[in-house]
C-alpha positions as MATLAB code, in Angstrom:
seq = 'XXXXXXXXXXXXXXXXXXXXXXXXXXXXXXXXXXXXXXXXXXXXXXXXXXXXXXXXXXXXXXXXXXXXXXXXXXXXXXXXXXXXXXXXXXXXXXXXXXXXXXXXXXXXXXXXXXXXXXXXXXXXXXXXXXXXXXXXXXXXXXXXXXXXXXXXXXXXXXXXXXXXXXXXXXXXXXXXXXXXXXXXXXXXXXXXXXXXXXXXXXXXXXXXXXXXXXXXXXXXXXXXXXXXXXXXX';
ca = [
     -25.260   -0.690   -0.214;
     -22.187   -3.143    0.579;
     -19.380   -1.393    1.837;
     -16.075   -3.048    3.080;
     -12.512   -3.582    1.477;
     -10.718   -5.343   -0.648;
      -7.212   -6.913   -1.483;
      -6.392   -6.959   -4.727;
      -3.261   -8.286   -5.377;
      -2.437   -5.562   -8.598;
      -0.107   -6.915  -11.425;
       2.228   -4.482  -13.394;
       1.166   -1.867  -15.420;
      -1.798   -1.118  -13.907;
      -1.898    2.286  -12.171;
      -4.394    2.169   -8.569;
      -6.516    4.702  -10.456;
      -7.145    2.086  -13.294;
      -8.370   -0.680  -10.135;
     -10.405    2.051   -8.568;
     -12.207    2.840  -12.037;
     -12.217   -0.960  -12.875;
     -13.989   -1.310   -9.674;
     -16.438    1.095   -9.896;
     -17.579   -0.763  -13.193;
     -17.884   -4.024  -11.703;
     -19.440   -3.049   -8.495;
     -21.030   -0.359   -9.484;
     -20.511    2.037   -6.486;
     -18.834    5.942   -7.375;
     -17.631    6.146   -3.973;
     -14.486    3.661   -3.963;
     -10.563    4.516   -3.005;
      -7.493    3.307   -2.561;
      -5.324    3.249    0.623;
      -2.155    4.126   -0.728;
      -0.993    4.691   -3.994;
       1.227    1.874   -6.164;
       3.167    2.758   -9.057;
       2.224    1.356  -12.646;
       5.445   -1.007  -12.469;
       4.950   -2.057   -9.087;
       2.514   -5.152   -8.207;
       1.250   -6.584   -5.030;
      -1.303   -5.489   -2.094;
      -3.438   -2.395   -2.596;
      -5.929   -1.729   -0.285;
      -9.352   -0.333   -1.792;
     -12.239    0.730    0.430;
     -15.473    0.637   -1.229;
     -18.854    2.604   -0.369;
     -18.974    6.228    1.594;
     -18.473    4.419    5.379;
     -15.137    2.951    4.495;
     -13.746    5.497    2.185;
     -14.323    7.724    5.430;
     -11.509    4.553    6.994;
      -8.736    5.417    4.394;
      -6.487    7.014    7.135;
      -6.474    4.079    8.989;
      -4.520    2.203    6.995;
      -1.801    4.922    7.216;
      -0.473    3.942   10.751;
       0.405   -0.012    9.656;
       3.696   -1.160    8.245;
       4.324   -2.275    4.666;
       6.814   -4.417    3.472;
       7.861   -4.558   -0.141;
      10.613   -6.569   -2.304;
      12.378   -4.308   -4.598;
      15.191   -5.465   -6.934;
      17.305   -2.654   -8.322;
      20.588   -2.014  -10.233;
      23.522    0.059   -9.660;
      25.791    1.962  -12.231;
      22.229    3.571  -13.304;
      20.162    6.812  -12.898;
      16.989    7.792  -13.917;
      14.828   10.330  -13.651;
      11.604    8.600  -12.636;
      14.271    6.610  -10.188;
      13.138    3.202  -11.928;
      13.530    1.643  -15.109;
      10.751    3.328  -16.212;
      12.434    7.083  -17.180;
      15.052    8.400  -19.236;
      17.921    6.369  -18.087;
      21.232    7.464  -17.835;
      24.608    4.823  -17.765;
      27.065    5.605  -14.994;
      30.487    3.763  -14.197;
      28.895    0.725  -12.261;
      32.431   -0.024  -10.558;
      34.012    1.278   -8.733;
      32.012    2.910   -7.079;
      33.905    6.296   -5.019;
      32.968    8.512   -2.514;
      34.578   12.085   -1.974;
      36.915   10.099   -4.202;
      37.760    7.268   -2.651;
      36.833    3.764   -3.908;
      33.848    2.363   -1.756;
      34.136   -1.396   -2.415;
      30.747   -3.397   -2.675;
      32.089   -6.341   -3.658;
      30.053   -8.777   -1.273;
      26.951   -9.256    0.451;
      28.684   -7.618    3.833;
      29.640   -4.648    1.866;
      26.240   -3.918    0.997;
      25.068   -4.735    4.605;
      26.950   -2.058    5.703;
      25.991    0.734    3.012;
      22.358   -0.098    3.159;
      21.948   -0.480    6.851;
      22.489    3.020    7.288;
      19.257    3.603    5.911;
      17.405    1.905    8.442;
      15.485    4.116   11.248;
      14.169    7.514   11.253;
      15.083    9.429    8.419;
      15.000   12.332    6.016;
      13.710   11.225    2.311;
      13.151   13.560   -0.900;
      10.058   12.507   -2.721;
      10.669   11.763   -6.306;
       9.966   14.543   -8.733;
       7.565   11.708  -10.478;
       5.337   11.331   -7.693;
       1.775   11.866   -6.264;
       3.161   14.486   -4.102;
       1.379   17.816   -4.679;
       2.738   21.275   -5.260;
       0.301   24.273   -4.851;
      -2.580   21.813   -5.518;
      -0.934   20.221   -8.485;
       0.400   16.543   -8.656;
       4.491   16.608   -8.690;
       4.015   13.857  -11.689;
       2.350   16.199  -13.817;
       4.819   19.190  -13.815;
       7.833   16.507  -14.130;
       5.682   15.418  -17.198;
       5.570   18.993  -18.643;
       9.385   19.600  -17.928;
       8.969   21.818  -15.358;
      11.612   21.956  -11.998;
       9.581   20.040   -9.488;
      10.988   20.777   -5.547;
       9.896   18.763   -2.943;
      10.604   19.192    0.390;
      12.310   16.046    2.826;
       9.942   13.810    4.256;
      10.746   12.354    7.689;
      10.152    8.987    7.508;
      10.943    5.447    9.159;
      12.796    2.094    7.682;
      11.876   -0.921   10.258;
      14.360   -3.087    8.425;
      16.068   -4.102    5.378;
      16.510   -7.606    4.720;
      19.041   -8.712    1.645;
      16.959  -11.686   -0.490;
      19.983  -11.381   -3.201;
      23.209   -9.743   -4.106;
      25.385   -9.785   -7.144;
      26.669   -6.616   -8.462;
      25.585   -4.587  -10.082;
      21.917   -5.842   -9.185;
      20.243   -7.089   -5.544;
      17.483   -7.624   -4.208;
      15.908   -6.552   -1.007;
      12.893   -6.738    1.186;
      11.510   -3.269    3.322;
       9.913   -2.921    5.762;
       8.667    0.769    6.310;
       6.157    3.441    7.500;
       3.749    5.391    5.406;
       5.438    7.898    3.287;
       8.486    5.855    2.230;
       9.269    6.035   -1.561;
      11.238    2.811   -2.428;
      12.241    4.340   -5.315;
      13.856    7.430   -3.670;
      15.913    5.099   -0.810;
      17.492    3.254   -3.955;
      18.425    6.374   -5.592;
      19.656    7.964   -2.379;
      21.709    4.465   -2.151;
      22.960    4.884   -5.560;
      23.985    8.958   -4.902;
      25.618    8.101   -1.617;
      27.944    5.864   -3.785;
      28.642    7.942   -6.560;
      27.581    5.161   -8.934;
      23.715    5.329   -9.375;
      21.144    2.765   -8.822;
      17.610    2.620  -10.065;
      14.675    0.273   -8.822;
      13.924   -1.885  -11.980;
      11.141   -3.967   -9.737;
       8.486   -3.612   -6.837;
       6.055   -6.109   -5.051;
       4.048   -4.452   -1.984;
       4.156   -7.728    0.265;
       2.323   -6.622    3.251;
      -0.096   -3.647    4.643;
      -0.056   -4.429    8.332;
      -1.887   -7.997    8.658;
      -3.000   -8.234    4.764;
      -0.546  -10.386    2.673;
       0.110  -10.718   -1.174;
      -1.088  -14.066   -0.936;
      -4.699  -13.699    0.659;
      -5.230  -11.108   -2.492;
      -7.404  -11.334   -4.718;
      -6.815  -10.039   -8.955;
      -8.924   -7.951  -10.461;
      -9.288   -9.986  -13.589;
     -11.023  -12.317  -11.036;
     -13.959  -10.153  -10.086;
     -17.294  -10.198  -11.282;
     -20.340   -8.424  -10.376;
     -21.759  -11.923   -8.915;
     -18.922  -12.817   -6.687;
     -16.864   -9.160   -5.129;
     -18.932   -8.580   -2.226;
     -17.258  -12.592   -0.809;
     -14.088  -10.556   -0.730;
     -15.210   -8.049    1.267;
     -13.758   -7.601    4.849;
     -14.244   -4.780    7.561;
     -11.865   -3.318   10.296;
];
């Protein structure tokens, strides 16, 4: 039996469950996985190990960096913390804090507000995540409208890199360890200036060495030609 990994490069709306399943199809192996879980609106790399022997690697993937590109917009909440929930308009400017005016008028403004993000922090899961709770997925009692607690996560931000800014939207590139919700640093972003934000777009980048680019899309694999995009670690 072939057993390696692959890089798909996923596009939106897919959730990693739907790859995994589509893979199992055309490969037609049970035992496939993903190393680490991307969100139906986000696209980009996503890792999937496929046959027993690599499935058993899926940890390793946990210790390398990923970077992603988010775009997101302030003066917005949600309850899914992207465009994707019940959304909910706030006053987009000014912005205040213990009720004074924070201005984030420029790019250096929002240097300075998002910077203090970067390093070792503290991070609340979303309530609409894979997180579990007692053995259930956090996701699924948000879904039935039940109060979904998560405890902080300690987590680590290499750097955050500002592609584009232009109030009320930007966009920015992440670097990060495992365990960093995108979504939850722009709505902790948003909260810390009393103005909202919500991530209304998400491209994984990066797992460690494995680029966007080098991916391959599912719509692209057939049972004749997946094993050639196989590789090992």
């Amino acid at each position: 039996m072939e057993t390696g990994f692959l890089n798909i490069k996923k596009d939106q709306d897919w959730t990693s469950f739907d790859v995994v399943a589509k893979l199992r199809g055309i490969t037609g192996i049970r035992k496939i996985g993903h190393c680490g879980t991307l969100d139906p609106l986000a696209t980009g790399v996503l890792i999937v190990a496929v046959g027993r022997e690599s499935t058993k690697m899926i940890d390793t993937f946990h210790q390398y960096k990923k970077t992603y590109i988010a775009e997101l917009e302030f003066g917005k909440t949600s309850d899914t913390y992207d465009s994707t929930g019940e959304i909910t308009l706030c006053h987009a400017e000014p912005a205040y804090r213990q009720g004074r005016p924070v201005e984030v008028s420029s790019v250096q403004d929002f240097k300075k507000e998002i910077e203090k993000y970067i390093g070792d922090i503290e991070q609340i899961p979303p309530a609409f995540s894979a997180k579990k709770i007692n053995g259930r997925k956090a996701y699924d009692l948000a879904r039935e409208g039940k109060k979904v607690e998560l405890k902080p996560s300690n987590v680590t931000i290499d750097e955050i890199k500002i592609l584009n800014f232009e109030w009320p939207k930007a966009t920015v590139e992440v670097t990060c360890g495992t365990g960093t919700y995108i979504r939850s640093l722009i709505h902790d972003l948003g909260q810390d200036l009393s103005c909202g934000a919500i991530m209304t777009g998400l491209q994984r980048t990066k797992i460690g060495t494995w680029v966007v680019d080098d991916g391959v899309g599912i719509e692209d694999l057939t049972r004749e030609n997946w094993t050639d995009h196989l590789f090992t670690i």
